[in-house]
SESEBA-174434 format. One record per atom (N, C-alpha, C): atom name; x, y, z; residue number from 1. Coordinates in steps of 0.001 Angstrom, whole numbers, plus 500000, padded with zeros to 6 digits. Each point is the difference from the previous one (the first is absolute). Layout:
N
<'CA'; <X; Y; Z>; NUM>,
...
# end
This chain:
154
<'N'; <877243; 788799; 149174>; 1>,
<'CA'; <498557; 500041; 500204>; 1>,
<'C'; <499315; 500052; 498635>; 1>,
<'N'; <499025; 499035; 499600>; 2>,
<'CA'; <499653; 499876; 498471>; 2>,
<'C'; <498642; 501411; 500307>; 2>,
<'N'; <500101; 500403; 498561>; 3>,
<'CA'; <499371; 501238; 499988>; 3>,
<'C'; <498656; 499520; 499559>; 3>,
<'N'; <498901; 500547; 500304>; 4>,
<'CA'; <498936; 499663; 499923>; 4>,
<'C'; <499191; 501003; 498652>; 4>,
<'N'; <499481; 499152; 498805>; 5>,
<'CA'; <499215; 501390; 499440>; 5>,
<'C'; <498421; 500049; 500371>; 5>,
<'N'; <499556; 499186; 501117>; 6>,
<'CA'; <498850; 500059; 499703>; 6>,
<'C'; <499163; 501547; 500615>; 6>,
<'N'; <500686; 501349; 499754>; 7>,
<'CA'; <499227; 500799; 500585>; 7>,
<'C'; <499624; 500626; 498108>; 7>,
<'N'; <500812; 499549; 499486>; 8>,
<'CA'; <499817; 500063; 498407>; 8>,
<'C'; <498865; 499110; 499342>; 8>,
<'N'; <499396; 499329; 500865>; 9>,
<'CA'; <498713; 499184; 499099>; 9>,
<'C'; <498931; 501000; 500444>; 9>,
<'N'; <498915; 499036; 498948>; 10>,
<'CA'; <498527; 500788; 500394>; 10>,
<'C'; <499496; 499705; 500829>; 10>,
<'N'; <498714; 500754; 500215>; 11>,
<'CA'; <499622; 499945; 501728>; 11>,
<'C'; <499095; 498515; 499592>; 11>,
<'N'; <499570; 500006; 499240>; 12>,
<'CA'; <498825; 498946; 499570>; 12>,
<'C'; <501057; 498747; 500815>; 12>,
<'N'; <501153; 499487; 499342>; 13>,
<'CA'; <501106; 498998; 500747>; 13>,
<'C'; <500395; 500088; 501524>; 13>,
<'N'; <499952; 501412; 500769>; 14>,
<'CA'; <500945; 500074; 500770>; 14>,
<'C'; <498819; 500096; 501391>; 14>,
<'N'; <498543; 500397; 499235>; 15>,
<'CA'; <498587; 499349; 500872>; 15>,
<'C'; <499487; 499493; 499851>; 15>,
<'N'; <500702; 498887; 499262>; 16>,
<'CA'; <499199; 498388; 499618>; 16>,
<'C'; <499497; 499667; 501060>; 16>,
<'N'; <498762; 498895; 500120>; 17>,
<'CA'; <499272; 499474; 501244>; 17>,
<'C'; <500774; 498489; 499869>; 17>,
<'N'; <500494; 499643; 498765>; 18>,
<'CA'; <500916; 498952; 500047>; 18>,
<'C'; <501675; 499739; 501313>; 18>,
<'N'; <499821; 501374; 499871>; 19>,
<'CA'; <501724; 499766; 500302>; 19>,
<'C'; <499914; 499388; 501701>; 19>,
<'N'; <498353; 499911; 500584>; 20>,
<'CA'; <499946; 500061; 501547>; 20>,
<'C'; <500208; 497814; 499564>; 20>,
<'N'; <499656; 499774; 498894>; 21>,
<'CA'; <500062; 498682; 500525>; 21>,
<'C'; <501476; 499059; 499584>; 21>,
<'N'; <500203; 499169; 499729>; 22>,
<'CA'; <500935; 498914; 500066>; 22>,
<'C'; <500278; 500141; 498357>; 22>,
<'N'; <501008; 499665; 499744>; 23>,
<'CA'; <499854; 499592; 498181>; 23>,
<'C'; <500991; 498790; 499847>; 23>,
<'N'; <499023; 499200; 499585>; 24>,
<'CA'; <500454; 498189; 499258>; 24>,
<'C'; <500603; 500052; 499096>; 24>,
<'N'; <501190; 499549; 499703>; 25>,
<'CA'; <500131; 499418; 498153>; 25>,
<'C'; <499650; 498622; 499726>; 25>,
<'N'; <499102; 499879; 499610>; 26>,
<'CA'; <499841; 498602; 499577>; 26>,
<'C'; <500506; 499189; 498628>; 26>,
<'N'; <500458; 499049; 499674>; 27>,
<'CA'; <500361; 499528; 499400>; 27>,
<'C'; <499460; 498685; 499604>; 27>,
<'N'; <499731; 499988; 498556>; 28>,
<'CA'; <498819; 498560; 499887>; 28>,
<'C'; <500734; 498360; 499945>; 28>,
<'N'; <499621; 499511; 500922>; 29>,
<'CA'; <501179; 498666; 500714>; 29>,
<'C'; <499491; 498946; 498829>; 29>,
<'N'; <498673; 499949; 500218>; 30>,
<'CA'; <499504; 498748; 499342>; 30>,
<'C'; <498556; 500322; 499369>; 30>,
<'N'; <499669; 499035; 499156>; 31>,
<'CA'; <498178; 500168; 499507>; 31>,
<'C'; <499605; 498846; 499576>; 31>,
<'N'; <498741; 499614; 500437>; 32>,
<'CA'; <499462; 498528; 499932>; 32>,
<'C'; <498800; 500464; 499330>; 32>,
<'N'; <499282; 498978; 499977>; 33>,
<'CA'; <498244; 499973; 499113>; 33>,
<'C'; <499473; 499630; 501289>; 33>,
<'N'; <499166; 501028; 500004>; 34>,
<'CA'; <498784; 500006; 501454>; 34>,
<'C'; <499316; 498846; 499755>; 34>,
<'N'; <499727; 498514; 500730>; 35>,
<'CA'; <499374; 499182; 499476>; 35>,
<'C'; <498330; 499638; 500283>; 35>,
<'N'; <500225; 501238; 501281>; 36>,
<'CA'; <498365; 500220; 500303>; 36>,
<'C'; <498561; 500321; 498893>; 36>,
<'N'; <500773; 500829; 499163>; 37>,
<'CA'; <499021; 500313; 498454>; 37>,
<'C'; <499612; 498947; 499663>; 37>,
<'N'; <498668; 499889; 499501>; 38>,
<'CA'; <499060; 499166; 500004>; 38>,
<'C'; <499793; 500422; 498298>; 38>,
<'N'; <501510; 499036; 499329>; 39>,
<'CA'; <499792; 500118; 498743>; 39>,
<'C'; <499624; 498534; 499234>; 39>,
<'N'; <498770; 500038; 499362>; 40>,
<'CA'; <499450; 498736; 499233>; 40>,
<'C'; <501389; 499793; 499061>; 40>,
<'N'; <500293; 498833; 499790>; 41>,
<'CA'; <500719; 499052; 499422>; 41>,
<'C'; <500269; 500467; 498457>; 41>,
<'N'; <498770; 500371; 499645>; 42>,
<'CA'; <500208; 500463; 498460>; 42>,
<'C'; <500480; 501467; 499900>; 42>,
<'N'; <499913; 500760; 500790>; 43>,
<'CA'; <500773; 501261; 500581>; 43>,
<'C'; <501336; 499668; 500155>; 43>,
<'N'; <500377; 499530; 500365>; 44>,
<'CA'; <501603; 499968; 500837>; 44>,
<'C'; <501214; 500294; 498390>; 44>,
<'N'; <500010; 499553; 498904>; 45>,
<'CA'; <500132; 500401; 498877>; 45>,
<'C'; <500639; 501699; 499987>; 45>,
<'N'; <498335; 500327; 500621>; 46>,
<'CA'; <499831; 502022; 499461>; 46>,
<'C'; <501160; 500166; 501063>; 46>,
<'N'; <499565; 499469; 500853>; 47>,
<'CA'; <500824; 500422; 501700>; 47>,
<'C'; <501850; 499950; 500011>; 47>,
<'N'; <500292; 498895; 499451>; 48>,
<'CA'; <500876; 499387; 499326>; 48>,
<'C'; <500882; 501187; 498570>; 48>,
<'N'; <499431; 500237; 499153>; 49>,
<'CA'; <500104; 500836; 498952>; 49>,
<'C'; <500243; 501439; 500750>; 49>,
<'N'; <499094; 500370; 500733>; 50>,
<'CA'; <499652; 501381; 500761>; 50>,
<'C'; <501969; 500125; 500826>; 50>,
<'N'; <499980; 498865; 500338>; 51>,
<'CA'; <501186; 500121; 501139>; 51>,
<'C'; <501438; 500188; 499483>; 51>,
<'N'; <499710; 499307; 498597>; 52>,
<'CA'; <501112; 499906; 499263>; 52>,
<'C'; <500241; 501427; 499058>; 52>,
<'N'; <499527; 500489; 499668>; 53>,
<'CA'; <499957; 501572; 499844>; 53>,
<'C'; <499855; 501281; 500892>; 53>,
<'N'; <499910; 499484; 501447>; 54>,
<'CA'; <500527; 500976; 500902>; 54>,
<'C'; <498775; 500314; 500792>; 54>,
<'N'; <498448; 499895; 499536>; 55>,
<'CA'; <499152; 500020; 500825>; 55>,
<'C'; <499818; 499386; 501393>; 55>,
<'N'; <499466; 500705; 501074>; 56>,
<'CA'; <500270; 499391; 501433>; 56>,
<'C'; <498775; 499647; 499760>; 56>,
<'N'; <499433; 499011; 499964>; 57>,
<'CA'; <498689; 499139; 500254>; 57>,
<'C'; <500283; 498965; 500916>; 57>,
<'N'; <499722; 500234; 501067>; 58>,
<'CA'; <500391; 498881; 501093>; 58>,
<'C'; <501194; 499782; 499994>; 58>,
<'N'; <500770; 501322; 500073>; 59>,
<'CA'; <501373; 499264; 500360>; 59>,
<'C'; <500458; 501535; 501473>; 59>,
<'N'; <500164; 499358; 500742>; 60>,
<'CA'; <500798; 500626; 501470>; 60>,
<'C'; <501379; 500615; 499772>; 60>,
<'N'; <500575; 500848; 500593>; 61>,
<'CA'; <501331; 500455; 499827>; 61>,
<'C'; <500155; 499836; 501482>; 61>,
<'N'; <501073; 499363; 500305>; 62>,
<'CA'; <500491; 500145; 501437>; 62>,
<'C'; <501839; 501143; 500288>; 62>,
<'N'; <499269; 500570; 500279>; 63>,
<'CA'; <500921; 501461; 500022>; 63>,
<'C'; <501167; 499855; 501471>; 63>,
<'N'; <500992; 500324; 499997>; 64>,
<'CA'; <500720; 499759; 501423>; 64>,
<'C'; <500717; 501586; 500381>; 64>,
<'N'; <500156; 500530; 501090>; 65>,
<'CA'; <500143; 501138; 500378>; 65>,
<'C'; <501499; 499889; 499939>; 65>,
<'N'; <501249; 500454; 498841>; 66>,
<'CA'; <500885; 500358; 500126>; 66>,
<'C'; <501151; 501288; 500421>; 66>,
<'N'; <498908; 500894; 500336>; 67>,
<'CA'; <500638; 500992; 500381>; 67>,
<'C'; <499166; 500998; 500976>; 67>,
<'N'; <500253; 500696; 500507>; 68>,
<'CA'; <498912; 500514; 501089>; 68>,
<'C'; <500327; 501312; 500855>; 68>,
<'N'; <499469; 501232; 500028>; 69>,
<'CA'; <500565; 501613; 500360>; 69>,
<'C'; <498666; 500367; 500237>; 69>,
<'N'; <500247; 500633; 500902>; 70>,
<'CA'; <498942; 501643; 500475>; 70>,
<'C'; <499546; 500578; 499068>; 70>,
<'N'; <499218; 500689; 499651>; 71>,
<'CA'; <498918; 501196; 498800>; 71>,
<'C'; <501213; 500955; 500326>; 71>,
<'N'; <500516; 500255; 501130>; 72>,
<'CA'; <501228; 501312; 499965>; 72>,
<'C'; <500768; 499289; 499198>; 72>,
<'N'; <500441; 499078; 500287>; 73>,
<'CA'; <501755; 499686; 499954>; 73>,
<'C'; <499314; 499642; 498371>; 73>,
<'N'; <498934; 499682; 498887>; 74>,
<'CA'; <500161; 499783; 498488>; 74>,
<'C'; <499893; 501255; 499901>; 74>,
<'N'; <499402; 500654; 500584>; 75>,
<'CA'; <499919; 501383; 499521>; 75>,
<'C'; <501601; 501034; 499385>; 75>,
<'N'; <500780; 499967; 501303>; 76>,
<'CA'; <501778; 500137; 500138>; 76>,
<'C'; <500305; 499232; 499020>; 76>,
<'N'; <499886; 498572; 500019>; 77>,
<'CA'; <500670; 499026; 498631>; 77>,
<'C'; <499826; 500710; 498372>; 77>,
<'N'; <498232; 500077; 500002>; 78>,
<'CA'; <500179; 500696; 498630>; 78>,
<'C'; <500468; 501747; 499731>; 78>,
<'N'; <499923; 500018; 501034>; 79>,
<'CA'; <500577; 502046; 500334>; 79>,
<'C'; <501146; 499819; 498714>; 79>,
<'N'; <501213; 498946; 500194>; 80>,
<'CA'; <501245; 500156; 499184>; 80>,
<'C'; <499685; 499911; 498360>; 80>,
<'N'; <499280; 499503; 499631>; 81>,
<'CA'; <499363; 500131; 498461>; 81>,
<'C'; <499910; 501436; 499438>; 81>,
<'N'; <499983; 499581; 498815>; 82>,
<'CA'; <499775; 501507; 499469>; 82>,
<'C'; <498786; 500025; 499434>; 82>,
<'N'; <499365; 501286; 500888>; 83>,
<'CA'; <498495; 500100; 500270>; 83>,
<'C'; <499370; 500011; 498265>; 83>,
<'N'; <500802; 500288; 498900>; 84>,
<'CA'; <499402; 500126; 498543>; 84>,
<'C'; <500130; 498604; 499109>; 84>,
<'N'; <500310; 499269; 500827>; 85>,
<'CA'; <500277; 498554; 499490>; 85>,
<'C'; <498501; 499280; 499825>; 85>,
<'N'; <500655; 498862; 499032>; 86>,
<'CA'; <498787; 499035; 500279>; 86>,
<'C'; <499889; 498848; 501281>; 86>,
<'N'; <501763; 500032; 500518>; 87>,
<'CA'; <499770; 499091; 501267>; 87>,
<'C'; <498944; 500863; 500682>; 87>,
<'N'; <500787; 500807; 500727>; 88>,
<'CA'; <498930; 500799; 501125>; 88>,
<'C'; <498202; 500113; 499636>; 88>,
<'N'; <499810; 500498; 499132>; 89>,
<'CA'; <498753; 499591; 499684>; 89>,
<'C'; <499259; 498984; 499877>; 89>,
<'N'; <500844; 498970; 499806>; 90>,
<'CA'; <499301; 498422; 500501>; 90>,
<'C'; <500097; 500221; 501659>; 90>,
<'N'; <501210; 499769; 500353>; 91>,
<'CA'; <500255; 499630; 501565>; 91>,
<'C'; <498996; 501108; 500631>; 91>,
<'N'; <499603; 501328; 499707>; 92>,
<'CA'; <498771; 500476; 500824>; 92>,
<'C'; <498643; 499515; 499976>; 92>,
<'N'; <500128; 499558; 499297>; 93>,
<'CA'; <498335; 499239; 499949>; 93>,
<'C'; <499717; 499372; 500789>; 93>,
<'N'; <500914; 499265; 500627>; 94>,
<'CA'; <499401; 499614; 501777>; 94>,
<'C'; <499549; 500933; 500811>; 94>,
<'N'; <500904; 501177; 500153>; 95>,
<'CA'; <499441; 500911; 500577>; 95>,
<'C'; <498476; 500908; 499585>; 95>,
<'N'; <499698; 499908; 498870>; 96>,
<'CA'; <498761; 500617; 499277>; 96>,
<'C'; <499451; 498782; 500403>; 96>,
<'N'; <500456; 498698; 499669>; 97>,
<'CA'; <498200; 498717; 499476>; 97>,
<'C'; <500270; 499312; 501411>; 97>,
<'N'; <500385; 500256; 500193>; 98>,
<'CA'; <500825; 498615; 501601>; 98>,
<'C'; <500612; 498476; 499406>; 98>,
<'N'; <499730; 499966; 498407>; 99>,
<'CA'; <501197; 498841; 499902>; 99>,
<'C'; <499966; 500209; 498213>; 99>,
<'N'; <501306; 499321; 499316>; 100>,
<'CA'; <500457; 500330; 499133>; 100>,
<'C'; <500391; 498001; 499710>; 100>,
<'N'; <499969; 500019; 498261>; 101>,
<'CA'; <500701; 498688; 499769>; 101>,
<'C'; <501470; 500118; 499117>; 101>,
<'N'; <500830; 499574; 500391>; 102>,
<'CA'; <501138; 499924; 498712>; 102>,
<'C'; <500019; 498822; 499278>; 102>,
<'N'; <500157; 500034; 498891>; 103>,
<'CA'; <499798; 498980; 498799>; 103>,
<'C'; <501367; 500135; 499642>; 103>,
<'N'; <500809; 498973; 499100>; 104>,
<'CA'; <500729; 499711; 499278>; 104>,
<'C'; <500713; 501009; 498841>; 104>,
<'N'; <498656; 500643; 499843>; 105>,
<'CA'; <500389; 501320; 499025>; 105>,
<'C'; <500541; 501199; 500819>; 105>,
<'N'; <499542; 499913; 501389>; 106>,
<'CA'; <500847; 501527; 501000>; 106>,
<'C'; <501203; 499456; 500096>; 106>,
<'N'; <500367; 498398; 500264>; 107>,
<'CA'; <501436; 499713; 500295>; 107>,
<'C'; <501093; 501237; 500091>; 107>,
<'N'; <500701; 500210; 498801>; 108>,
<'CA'; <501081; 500562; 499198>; 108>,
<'C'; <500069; 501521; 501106>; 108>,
<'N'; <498242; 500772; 498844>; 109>,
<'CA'; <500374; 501454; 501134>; 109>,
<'C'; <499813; 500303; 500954>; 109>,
<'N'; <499490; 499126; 501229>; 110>,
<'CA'; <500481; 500068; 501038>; 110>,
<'C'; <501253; 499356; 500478>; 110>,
<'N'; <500307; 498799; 499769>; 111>,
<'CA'; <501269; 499966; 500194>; 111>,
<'C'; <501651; 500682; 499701>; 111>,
<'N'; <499994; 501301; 498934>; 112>,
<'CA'; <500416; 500366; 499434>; 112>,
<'C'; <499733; 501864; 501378>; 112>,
<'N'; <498759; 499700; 499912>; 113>,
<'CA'; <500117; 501100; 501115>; 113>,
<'C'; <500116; 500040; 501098>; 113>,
<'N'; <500000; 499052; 501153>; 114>,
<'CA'; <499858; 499521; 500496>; 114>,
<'C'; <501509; 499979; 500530>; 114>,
<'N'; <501047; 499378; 499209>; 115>,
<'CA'; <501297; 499609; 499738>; 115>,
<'C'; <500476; 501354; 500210>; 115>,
<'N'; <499487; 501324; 499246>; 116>,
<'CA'; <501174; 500815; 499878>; 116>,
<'C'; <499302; 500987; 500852>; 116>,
<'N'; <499730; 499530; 501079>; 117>,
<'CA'; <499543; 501221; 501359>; 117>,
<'C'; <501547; 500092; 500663>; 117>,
<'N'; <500547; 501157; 500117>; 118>,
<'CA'; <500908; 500142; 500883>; 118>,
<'C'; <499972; 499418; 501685>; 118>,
<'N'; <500644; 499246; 500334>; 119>,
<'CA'; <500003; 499196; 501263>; 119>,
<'C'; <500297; 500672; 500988>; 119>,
<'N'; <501197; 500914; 499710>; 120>,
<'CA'; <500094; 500539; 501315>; 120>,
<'C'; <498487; 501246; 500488>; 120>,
<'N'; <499100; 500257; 499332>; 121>,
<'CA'; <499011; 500512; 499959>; 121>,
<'C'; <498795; 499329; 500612>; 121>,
<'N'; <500585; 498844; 500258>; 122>,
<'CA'; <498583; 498964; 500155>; 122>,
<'C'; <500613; 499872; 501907>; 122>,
<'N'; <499106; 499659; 500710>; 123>,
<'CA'; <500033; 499408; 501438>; 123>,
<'C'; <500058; 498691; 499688>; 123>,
<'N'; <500379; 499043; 500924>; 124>,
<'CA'; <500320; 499209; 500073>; 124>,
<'C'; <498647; 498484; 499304>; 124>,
<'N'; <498838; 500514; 500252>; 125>,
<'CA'; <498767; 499680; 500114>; 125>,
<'C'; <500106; 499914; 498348>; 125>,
<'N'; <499985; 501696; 499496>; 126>,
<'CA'; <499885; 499833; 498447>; 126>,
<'C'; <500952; 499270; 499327>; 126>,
<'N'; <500943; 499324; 500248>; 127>,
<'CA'; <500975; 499309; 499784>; 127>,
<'C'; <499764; 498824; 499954>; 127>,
<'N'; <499487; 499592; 500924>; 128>,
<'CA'; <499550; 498666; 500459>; 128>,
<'C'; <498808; 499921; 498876>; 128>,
<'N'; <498743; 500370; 499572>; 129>,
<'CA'; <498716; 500465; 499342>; 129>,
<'C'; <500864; 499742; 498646>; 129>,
<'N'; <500995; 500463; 499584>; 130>,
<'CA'; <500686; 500345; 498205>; 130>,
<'C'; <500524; 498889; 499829>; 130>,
<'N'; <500648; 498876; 501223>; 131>,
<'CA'; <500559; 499569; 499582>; 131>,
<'C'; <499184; 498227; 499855>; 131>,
<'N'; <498961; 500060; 501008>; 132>,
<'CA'; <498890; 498917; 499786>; 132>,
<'C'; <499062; 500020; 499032>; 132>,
<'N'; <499860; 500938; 499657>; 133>,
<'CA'; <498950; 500528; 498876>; 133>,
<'C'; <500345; 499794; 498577>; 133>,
<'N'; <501934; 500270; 499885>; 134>,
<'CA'; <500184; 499279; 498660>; 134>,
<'C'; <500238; 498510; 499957>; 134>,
<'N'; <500641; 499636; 500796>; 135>,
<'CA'; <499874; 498597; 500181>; 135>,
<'C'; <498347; 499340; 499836>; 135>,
<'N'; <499276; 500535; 500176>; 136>,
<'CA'; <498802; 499432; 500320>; 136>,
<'C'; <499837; 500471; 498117>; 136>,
<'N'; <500438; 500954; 499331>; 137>,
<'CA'; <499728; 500268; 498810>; 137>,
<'C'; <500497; 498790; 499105>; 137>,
<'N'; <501204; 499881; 500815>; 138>,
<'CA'; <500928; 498957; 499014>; 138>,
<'C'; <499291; 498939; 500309>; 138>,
<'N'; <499175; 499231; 500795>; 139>,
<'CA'; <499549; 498918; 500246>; 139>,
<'C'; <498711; 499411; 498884>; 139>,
<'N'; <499344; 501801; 499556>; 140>,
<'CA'; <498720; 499771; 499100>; 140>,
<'C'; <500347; 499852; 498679>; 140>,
<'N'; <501881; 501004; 500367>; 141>,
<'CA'; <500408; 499623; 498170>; 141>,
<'C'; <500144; 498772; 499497>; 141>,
<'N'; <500673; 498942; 501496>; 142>,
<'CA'; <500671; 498502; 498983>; 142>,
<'C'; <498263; 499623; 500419>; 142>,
<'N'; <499020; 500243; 500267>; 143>,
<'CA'; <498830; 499063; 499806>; 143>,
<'C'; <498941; 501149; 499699>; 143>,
<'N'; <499941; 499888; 498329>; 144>,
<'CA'; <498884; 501235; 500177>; 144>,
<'C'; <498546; 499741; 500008>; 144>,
<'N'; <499381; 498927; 500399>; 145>,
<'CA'; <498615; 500152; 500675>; 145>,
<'C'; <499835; 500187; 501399>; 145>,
<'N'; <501299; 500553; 500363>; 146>,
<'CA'; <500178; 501016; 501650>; 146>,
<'C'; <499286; 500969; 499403>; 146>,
<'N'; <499578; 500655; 501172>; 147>,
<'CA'; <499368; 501945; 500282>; 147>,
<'C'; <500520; 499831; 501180>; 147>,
<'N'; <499382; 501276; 500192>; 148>,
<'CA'; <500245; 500524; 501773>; 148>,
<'C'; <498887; 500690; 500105>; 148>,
<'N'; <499511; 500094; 501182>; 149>,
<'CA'; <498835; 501160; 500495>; 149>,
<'C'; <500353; 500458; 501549>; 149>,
<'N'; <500116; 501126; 499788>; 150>,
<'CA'; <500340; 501069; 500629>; 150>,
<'C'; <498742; 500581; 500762>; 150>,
<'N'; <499650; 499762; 501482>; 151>,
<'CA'; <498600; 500540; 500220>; 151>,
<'C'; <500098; 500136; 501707>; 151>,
<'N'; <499613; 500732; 500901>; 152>,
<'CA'; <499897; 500727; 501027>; 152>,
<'C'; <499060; 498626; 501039>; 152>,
<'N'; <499888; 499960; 501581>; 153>,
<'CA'; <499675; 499443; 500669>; 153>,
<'C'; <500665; 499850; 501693>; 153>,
<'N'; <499467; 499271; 500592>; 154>,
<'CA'; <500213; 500137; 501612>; 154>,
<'C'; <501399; 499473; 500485>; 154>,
# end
């Protein structure tokens, strides 16, 4: 029976208004240039320049739902972290903001923490959650204009 620590978190986490809804991982599939913007011709240049240095000016992210748990069951998932870490303190921020982004730069320490949660500690669920979640890490590593966003819904 995997042991649970979440009677060891704070109450702020454990009476989140988050945990009543759904939680997405999204993962960014694709991104195009919105072509609806009504940019004059001699603009497209800035727009152009803007895009190529990372600014979203008319550009869409189409995000795809790779992974998907209960507000309980992330709640249990991040329980196995160690609450003084910097994983856990990212991964609660869903529970504080209702969604969180991982960038290229969290890669490593979450995967690194993530990795060394004892398994037999985890339910079957958190297992399933550790083990899509790095994969989904490893997916942003070989392409790093991946993120992920992490955010609550029906």
């Amino acid at each position: 029976m995997p042991n649970s620590k979440i009677a060891d978190l704070p109450e702020e986490l454990t009476q989140s208004r988050h945990l009543e809804q759904n939680v997405y991982f999204y993962s960014l599939g694709r991104k195009f240039v919105d072509e609806s913007y009504d940019v004059p011709e001699e603009a497209k240049q800035i727009m152009y320049y803007s895009l190529a240095i990372g600014h979203h000016l008319g550009v869409v992210d189409c995000l795809d739902a790779v992974l998907k748990c209960s507000g309980h069951e992330y709640l249990e998932w991040i329980s196995g972290l160690d609450q003084s870490g910097e994983a856990f303190r990212k991964m609660k921020g869903f529970l504080v903001f209702g969604e969180i982004t991982i960038y290229p730069e969290h890669l490593n320490m979450l995967a690194l923490a993530f990795d060394g949660i004892d398994s037999t500690t985890q339910s079957e669920k958190s297992k399933q959650l550790t083990h899509g979640f790095i994969a989904a890490l490893g997916d942003i590593h070989r392409e790093p204009t991946m993120y992920m966003m992490i955010r609550g819904g029906q």
